[in-house]
Backbone and ligand atoms as CSV (ligand in chain L), in Angstrom:
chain,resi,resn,atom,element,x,y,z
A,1,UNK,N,N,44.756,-63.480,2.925
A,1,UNK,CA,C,45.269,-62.312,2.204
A,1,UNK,C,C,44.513,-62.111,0.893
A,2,UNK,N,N,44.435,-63.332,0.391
A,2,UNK,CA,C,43.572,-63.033,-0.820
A,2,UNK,C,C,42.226,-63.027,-1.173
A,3,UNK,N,N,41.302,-63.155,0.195
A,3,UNK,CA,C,40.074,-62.960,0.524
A,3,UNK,C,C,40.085,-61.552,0.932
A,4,UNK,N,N,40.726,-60.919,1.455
A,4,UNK,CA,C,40.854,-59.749,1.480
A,4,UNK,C,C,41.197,-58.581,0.465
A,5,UNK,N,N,42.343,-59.152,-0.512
A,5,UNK,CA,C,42.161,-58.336,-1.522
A,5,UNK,C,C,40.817,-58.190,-2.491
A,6,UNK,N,N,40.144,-59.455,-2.288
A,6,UNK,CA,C,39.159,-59.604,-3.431
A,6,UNK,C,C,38.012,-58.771,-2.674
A,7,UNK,N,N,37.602,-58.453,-1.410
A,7,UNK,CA,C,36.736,-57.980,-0.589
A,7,UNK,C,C,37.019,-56.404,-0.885
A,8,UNK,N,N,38.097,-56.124,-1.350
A,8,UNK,CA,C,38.562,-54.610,-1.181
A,8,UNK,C,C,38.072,-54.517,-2.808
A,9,UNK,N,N,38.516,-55.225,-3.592
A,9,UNK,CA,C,37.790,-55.189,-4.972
A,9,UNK,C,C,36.337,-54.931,-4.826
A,10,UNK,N,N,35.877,-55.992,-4.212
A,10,UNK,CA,C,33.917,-56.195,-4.160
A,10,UNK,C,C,33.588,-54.724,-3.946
A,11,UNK,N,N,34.537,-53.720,-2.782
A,11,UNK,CA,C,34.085,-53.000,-2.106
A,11,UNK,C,C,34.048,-51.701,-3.501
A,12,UNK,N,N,35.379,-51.848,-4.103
A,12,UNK,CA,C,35.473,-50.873,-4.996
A,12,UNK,C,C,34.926,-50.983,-6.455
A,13,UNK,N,N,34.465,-51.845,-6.479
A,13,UNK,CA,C,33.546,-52.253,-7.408
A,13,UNK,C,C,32.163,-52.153,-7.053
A,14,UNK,N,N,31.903,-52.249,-6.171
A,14,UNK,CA,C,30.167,-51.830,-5.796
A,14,UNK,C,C,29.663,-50.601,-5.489
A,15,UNK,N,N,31.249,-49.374,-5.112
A,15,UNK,CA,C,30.655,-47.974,-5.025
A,15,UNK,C,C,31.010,-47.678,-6.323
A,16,UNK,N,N,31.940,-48.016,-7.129
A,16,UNK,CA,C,31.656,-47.668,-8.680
A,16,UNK,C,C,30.097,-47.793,-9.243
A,17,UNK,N,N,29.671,-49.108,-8.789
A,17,UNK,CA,C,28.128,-49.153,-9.508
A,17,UNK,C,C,27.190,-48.390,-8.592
A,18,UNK,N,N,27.481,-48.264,-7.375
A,18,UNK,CA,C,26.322,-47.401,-6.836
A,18,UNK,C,C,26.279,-45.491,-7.769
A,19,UNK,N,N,27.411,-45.175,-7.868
A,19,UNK,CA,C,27.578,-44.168,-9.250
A,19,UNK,C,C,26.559,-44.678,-9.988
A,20,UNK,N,N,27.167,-45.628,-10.665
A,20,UNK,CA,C,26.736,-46.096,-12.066
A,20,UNK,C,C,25.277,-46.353,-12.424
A,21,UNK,N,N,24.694,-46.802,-11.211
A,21,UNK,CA,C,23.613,-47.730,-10.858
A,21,UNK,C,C,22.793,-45.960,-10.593
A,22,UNK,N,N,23.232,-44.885,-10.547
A,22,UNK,CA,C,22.389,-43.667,-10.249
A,22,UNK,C,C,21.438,-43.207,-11.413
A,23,UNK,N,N,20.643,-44.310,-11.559
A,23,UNK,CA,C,19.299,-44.109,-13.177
A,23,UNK,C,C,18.858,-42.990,-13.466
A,24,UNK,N,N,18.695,-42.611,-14.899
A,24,UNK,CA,C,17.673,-41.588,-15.063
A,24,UNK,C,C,17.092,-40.958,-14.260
A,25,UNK,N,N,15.772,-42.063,-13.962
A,25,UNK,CA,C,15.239,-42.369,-13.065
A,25,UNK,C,C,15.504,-41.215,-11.723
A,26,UNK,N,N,16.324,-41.965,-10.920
A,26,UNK,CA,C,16.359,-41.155,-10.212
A,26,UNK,C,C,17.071,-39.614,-10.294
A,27,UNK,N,N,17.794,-39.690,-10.978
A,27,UNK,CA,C,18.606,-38.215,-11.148
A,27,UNK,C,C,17.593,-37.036,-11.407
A,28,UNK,N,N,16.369,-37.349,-12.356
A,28,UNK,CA,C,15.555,-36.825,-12.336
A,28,UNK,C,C,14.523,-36.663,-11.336
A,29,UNK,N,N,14.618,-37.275,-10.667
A,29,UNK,CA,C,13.732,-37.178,-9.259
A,29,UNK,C,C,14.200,-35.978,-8.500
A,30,UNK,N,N,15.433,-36.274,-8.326
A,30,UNK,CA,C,16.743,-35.683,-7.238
A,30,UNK,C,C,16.302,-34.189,-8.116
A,31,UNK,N,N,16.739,-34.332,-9.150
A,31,UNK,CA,C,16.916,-32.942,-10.010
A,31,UNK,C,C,15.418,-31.916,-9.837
A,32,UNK,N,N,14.561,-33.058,-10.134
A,32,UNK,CA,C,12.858,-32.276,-10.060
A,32,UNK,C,C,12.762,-31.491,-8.626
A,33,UNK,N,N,13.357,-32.312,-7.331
A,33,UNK,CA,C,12.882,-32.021,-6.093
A,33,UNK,C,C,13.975,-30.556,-5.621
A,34,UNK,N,N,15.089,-30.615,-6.129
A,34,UNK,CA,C,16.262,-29.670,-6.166
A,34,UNK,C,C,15.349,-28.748,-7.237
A,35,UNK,N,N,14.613,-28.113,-7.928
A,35,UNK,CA,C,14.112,-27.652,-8.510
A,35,UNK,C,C,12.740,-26.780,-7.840
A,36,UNK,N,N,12.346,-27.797,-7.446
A,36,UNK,CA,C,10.843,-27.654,-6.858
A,36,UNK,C,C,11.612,-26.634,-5.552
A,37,UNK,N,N,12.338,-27.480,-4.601
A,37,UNK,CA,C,12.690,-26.216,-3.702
A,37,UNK,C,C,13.772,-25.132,-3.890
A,38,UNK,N,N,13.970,-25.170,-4.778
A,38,UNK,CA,C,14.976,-23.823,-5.520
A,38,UNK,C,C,13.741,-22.708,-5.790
A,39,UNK,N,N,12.380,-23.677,-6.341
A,39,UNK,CA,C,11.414,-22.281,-6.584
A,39,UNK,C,C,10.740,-21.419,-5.258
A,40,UNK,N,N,10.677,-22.481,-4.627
A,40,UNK,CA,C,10.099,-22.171,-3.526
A,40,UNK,C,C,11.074,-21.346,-2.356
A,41,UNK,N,N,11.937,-21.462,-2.165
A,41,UNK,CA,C,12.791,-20.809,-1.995
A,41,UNK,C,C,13.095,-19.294,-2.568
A,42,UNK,N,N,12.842,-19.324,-3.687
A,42,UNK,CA,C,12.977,-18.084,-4.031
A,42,UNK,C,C,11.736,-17.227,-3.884
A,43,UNK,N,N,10.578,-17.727,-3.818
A,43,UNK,CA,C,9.109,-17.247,-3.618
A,43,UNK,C,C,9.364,-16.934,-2.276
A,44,UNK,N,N,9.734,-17.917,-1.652
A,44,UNK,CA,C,9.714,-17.199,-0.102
A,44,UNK,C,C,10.445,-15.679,0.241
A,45,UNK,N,N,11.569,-15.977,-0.389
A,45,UNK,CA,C,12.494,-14.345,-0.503
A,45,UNK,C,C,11.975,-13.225,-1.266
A,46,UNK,N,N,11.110,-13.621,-2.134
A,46,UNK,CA,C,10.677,-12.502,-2.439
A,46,UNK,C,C,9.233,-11.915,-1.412
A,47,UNK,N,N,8.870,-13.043,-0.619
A,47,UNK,CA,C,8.116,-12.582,0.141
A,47,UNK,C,C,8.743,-11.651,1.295
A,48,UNK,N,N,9.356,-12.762,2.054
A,48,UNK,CA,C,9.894,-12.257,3.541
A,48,UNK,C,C,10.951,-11.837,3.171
A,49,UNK,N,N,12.031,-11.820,2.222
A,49,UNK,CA,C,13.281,-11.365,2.287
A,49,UNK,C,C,12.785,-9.247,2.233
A,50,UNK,N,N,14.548,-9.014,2.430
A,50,UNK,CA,C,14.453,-7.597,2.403
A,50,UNK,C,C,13.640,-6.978,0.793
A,51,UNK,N,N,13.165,-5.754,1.135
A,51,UNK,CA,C,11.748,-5.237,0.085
A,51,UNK,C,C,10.935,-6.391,-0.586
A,52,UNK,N,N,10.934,-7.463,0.559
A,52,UNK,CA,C,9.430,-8.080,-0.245
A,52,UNK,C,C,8.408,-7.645,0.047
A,53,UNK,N,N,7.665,-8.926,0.086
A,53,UNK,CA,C,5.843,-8.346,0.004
A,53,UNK,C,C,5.769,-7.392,0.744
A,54,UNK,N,N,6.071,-7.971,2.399
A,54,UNK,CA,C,5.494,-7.340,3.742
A,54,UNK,C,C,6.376,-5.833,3.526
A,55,UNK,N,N,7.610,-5.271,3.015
A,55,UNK,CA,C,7.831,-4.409,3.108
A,55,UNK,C,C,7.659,-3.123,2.818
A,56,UNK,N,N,7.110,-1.701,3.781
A,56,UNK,CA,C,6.222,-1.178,2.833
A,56,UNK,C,C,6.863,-0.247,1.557
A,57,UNK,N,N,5.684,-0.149,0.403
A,57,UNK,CA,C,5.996,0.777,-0.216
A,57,UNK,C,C,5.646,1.787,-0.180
A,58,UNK,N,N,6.816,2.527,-0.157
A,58,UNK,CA,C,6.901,3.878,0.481
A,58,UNK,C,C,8.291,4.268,-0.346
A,59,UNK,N,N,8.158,5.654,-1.058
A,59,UNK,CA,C,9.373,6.131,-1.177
A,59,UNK,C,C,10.290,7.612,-0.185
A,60,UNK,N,N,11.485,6.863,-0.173
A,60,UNK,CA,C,11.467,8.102,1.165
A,60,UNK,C,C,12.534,9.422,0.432
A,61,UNK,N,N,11.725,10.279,0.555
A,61,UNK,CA,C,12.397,11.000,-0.408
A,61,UNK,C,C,13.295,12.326,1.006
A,62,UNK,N,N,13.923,13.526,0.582
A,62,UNK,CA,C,14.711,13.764,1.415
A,62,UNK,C,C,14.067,14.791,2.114
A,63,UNK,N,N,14.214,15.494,2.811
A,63,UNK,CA,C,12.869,16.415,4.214
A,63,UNK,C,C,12.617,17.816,2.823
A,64,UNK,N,N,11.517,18.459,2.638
A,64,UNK,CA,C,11.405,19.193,1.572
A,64,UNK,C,C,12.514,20.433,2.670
A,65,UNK,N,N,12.556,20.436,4.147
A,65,UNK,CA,C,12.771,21.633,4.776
A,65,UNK,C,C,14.412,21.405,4.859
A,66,UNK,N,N,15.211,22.691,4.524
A,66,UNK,CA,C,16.401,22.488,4.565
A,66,UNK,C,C,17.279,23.288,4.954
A,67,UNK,N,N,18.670,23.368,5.485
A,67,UNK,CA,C,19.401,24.881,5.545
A,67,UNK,C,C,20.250,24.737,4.248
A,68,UNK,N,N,20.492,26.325,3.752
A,68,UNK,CA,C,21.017,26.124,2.489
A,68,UNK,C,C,22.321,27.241,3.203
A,69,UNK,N,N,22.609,27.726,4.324
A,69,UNK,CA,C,23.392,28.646,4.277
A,69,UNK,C,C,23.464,29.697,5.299
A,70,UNK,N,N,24.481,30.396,5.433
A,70,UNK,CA,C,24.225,31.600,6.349
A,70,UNK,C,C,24.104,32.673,5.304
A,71,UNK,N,N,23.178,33.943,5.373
A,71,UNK,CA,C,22.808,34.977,4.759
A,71,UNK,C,C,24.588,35.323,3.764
A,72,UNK,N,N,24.906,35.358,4.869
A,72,UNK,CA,C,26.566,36.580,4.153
A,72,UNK,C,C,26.872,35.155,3.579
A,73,UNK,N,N,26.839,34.182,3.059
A,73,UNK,CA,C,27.427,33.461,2.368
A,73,UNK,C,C,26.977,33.456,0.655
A,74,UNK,N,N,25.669,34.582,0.387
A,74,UNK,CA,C,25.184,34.479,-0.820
A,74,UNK,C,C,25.834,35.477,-0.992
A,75,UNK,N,N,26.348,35.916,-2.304
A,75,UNK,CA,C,26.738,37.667,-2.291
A,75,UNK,C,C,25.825,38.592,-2.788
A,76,UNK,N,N,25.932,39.776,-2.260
A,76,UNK,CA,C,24.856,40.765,-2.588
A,76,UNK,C,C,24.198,40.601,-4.008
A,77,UNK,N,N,23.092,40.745,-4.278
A,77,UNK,CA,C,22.427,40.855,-5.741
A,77,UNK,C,C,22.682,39.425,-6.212
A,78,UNK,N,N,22.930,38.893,-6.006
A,78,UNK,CA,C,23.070,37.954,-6.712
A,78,UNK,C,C,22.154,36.233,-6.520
A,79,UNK,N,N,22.238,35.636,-7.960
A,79,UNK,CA,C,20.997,34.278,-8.041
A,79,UNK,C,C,21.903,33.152,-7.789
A,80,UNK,N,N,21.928,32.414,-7.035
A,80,UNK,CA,C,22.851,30.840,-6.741
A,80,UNK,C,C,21.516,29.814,-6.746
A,81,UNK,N,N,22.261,29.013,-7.918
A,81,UNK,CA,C,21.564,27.711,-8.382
A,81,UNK,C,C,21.969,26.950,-7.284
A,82,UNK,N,N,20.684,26.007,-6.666
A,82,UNK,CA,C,21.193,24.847,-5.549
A,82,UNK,C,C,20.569,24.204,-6.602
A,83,UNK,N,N,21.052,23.324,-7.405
A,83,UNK,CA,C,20.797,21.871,-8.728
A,83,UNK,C,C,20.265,20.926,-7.677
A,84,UNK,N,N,21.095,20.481,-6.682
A,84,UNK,CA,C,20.317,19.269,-5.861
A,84,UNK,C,C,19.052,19.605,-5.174
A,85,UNK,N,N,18.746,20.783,-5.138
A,85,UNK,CA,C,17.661,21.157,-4.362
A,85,UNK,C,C,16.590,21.929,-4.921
A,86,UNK,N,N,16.893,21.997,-6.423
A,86,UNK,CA,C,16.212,22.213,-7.404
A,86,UNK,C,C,15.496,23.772,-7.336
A,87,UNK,N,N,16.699,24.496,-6.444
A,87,UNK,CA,C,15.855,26.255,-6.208
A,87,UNK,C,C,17.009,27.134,-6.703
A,88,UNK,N,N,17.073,28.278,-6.817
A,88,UNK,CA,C,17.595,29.415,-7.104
A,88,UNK,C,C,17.301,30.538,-5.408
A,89,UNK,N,N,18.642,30.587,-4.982
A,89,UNK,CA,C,18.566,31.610,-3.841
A,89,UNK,C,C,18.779,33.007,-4.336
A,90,UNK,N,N,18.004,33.484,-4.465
A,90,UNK,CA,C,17.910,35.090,-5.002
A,90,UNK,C,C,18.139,35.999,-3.627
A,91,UNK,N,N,19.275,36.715,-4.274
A,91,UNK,CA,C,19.487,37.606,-3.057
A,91,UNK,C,C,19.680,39.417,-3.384
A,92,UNK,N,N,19.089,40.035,-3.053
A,92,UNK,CA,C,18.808,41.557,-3.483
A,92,UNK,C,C,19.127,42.078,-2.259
A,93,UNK,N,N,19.890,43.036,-2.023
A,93,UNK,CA,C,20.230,43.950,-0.796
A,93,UNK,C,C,20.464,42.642,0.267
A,94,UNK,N,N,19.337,42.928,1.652
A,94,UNK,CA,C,19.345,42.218,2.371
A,94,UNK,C,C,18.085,41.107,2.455
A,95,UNK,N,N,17.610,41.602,1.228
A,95,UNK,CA,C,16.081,39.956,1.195
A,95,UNK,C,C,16.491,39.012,-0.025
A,96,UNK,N,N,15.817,38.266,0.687
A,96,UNK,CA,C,16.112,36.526,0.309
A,96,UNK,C,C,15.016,36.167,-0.227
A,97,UNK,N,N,15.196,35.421,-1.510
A,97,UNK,CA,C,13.744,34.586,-2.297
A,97,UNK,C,C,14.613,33.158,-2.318
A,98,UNK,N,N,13.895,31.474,-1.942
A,98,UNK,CA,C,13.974,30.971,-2.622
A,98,UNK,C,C,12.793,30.426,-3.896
A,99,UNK,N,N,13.291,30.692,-4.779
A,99,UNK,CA,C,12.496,30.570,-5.845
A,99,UNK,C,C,12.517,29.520,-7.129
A,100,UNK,N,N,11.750,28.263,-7.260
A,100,UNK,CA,C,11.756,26.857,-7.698
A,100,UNK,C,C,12.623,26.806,-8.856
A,101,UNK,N,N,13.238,26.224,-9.631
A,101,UNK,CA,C,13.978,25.906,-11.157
A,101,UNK,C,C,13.143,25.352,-11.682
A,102,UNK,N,N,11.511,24.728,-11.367
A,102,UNK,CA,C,10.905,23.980,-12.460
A,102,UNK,C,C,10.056,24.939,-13.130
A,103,UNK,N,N,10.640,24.685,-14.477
A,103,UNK,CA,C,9.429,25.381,-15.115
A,103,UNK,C,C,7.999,25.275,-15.282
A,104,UNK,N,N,6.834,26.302,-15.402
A,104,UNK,CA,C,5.845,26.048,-14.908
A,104,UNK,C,C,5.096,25.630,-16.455
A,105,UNK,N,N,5.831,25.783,-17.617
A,105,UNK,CA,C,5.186,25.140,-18.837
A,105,UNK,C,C,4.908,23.456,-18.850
A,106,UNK,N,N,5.845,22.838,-18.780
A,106,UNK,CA,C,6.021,21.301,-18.718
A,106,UNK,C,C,6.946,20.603,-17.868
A,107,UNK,N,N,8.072,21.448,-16.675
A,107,UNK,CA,C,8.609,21.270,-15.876
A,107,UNK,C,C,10.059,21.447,-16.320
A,108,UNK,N,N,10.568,21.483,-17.192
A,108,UNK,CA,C,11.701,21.635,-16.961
A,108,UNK,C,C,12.711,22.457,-16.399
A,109,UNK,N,N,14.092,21.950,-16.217
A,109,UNK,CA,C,14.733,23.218,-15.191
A,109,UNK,C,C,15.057,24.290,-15.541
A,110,UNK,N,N,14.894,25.508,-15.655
A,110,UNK,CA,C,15.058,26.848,-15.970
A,110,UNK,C,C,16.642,27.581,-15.629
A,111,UNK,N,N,16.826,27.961,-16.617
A,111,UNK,CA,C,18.726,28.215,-15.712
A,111,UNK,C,C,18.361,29.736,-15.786
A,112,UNK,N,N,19.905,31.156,-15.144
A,112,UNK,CA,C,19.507,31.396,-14.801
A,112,UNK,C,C,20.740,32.322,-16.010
A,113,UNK,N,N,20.441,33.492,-16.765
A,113,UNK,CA,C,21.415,34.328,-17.687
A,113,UNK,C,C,21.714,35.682,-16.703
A,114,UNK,N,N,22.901,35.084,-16.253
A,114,UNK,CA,C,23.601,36.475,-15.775
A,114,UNK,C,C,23.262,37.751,-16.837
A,115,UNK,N,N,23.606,37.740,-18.175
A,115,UNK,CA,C,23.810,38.384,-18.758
A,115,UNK,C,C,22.660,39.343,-18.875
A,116,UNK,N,N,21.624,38.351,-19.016
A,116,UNK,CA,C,20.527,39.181,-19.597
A,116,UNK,C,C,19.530,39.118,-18.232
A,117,UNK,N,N,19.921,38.963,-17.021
A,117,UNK,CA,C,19.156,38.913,-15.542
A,117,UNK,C,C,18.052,38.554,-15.591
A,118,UNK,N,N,17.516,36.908,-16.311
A,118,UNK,CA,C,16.479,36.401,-16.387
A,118,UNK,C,C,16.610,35.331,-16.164
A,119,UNK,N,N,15.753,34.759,-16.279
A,119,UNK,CA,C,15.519,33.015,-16.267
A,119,UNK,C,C,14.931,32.521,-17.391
A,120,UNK,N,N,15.540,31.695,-18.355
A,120,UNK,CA,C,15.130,30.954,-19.372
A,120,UNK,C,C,15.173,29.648,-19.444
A,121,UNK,N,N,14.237,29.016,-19.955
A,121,UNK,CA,C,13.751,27.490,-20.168
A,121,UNK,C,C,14.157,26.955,-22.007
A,122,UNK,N,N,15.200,26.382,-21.132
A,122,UNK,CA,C,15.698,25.638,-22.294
A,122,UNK,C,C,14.807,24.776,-23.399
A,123,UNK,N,N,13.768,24.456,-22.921
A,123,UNK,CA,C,12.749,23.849,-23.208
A,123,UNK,C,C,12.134,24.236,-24.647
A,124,UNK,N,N,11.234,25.272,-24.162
A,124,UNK,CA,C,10.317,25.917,-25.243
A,124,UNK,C,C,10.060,27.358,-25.006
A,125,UNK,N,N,11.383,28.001,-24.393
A,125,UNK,CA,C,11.496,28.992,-24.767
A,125,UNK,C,C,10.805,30.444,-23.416
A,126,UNK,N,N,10.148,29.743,-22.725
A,126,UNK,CA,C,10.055,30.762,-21.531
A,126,UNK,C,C,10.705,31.651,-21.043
A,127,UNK,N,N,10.339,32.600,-20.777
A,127,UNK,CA,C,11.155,33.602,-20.001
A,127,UNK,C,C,10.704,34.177,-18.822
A,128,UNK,N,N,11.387,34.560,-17.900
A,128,UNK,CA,C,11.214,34.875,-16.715
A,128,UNK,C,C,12.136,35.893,-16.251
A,129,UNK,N,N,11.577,36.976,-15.432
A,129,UNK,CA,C,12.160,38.141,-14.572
A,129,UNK,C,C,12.828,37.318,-13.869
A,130,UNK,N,N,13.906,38.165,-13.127
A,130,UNK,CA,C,14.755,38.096,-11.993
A,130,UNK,C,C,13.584,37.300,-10.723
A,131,UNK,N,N,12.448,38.195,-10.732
A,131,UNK,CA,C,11.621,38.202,-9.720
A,131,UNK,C,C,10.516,36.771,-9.703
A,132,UNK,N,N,11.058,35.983,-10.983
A,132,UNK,CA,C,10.233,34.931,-11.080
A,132,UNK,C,C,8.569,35.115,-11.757
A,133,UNK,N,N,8.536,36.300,-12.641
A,133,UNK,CA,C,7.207,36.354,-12.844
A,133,UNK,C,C,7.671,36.401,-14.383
A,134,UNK,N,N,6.582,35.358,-15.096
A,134,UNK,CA,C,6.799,34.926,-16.966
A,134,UNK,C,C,6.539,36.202,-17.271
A,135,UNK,N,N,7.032,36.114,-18.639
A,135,UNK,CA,C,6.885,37.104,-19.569
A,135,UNK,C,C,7.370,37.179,-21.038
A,136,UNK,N,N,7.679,35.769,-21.275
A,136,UNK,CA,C,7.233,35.373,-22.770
A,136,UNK,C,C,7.407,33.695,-22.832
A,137,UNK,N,N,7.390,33.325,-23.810
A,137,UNK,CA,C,6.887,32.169,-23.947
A,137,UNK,C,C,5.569,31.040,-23.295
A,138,UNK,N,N,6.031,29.452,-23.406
A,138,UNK,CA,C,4.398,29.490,-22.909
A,138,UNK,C,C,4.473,29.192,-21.762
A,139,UNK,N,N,4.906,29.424,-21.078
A,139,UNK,CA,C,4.611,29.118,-18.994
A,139,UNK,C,C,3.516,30.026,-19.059
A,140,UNK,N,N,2.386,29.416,-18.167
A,140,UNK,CA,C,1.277,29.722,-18.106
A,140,UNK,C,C,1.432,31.186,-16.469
A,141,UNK,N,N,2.104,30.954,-15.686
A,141,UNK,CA,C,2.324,31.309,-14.526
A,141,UNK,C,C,3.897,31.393,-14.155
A,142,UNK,N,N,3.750,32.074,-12.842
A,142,UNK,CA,C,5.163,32.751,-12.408
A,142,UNK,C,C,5.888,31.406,-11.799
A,143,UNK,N,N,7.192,31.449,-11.421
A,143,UNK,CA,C,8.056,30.442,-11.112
A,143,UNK,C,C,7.644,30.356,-9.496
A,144,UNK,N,N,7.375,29.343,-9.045
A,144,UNK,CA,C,7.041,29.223,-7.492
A,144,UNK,C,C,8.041,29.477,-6.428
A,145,UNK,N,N,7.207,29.962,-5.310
A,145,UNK,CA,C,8.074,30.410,-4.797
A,145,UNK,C,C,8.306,30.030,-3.184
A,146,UNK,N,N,8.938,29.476,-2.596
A,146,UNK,CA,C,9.514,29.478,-1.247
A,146,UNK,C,C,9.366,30.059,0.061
A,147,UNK,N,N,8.690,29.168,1.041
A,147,UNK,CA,C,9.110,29.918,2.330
A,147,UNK,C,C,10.669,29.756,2.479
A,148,UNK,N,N,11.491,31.064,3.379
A,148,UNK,CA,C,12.829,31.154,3.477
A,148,UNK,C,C,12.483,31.738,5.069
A,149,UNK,N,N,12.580,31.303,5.986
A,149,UNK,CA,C,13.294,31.389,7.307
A,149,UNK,C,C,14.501,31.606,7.642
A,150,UNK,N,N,14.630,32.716,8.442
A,150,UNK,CA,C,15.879,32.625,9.321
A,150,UNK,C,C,16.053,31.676,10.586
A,151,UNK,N,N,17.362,30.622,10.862
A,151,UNK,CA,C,17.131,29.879,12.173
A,151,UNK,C,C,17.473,30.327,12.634
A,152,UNK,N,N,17.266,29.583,14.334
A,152,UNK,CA,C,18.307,30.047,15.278
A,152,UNK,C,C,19.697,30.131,15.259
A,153,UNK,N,N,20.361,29.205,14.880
A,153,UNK,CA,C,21.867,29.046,14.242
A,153,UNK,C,C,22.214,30.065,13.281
A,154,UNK,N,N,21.000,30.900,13.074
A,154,UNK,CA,C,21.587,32.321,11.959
A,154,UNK,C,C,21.779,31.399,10.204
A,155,UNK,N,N,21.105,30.074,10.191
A,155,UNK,CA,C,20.987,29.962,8.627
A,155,UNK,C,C,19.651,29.944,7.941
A,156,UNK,N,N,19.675,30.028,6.838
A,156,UNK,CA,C,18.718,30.615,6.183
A,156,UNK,C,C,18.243,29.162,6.005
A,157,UNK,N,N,17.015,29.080,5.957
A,157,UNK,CA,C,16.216,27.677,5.840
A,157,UNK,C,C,15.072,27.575,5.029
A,158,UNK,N,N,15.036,26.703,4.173
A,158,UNK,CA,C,13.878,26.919,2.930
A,158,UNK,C,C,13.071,25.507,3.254
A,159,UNK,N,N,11.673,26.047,2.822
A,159,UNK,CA,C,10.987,24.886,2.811
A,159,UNK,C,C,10.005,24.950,1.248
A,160,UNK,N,N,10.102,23.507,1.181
A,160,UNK,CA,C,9.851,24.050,-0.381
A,160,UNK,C,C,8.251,23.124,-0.516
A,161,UNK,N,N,8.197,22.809,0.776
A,161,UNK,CA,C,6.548,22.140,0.754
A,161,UNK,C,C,5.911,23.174,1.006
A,162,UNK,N,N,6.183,24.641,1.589
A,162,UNK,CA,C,5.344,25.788,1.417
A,162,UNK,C,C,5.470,26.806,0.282
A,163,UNK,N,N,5.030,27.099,-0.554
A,163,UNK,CA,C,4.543,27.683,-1.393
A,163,UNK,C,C,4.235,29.193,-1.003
A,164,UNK,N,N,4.873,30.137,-1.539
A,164,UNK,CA,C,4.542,31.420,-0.762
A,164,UNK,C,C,4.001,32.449,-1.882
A,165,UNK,N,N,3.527,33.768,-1.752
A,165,UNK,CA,C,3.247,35.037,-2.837
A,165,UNK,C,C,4.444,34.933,-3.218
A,166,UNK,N,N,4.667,35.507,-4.329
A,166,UNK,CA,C,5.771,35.691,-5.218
A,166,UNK,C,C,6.581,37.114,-4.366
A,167,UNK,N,N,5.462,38.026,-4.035
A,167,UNK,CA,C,6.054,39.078,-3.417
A,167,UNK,C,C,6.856,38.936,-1.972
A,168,UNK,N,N,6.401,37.764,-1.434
A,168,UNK,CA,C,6.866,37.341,-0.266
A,168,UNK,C,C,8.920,37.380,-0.438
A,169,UNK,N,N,9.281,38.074,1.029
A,169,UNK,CA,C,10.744,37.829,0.646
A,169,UNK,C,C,11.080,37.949,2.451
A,170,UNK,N,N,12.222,37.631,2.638
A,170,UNK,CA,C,12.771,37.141,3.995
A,170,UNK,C,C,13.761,38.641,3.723
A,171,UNK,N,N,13.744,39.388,5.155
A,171,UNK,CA,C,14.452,40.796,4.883
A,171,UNK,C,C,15.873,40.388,6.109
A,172,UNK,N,N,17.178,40.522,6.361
A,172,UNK,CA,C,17.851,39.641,6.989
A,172,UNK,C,C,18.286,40.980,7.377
L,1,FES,S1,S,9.016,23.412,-20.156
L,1,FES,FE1,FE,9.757,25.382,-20.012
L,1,FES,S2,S,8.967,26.340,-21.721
L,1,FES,FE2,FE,8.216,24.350,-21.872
């Protein structure tokens, strides 16, 4: 019985020192190698993990071609700001302009004064016709302008990677 208690001592006394007995020495080993593959590890993820190396860069931006609408949904005469789509749908009788919000001085967005039926640039002062063509300040050129298609589905569809005459207009 009492070779046994003392054996249960030895026992609990020798994993105390195997703790104890855990040197500098080694902790720093343990610690260096837990280190070393913590870096490496993370090098690898930035390789192969999602948008690393191999993944390409590419930004995907949204289709320039879009439907903004059915015709009778603009009301007669009238300019509707699309902000996310960065155009002005100009609508006169039955023709359609879409026509860009960036200004052609330094880009900024051009809003649109009911009041005074122009387009002005908050910026530095530009002005612009209804029709998108400058006529004071310093924009060098007229506000760009839009192919506008009719689809099959009967909505009006702008593409704003084509670039059209200013005189150009979609008659519905
Ligand atoms: S950016 Fe519009 S006037 Fe300068």
């Amino acid at each position: 019985m009492e070779a046994k208690e003392k054996t249960r001592r030895n026992t609990s006394e020798t994993e105390g020192r195997i703790w104890f007995n855990f040197s500098r020495r080694n902790f720093l080993t343990v610690a260096g190698w837990g280190l070393f593959f913590a870096t490496i590890g993370a090098y690898l993820s930035q390789i192969l993990g999602y948008k690393g190396f191999f993944y390409p860069k590419v930004l995907f931006e949204p289709s320039p071609k879009f439907a903004v609408g059915e015709p009778k949904s603009f009301p007669e005469n009238s300019v509707t700001t699309l902000k996310s789509r960065k155009i002005f749908v100009v609508r006169d009788g039955n023709s359609f302009k879409a026509i860009s919000v960036v200004c052609q001085h330094l880009g900024c967005a051009v809003e649109f004064s009911k009041e005074k039926n122009i387009f002005e640039c908050p910026c530095h002062g530009s002005k612009y016709y209804r029709n998108g063509v400058n006529f004071a300040g310093p924009a060098p050129r007229p506000l760009s302008h839009f192919e506008v298609v009719l689809s099959d589905s009967g909505k009006l569809v702008v593409d704003t990677s084509k670039i059209v005459p200013i005189e150009t207009e979609l008659i519905v």
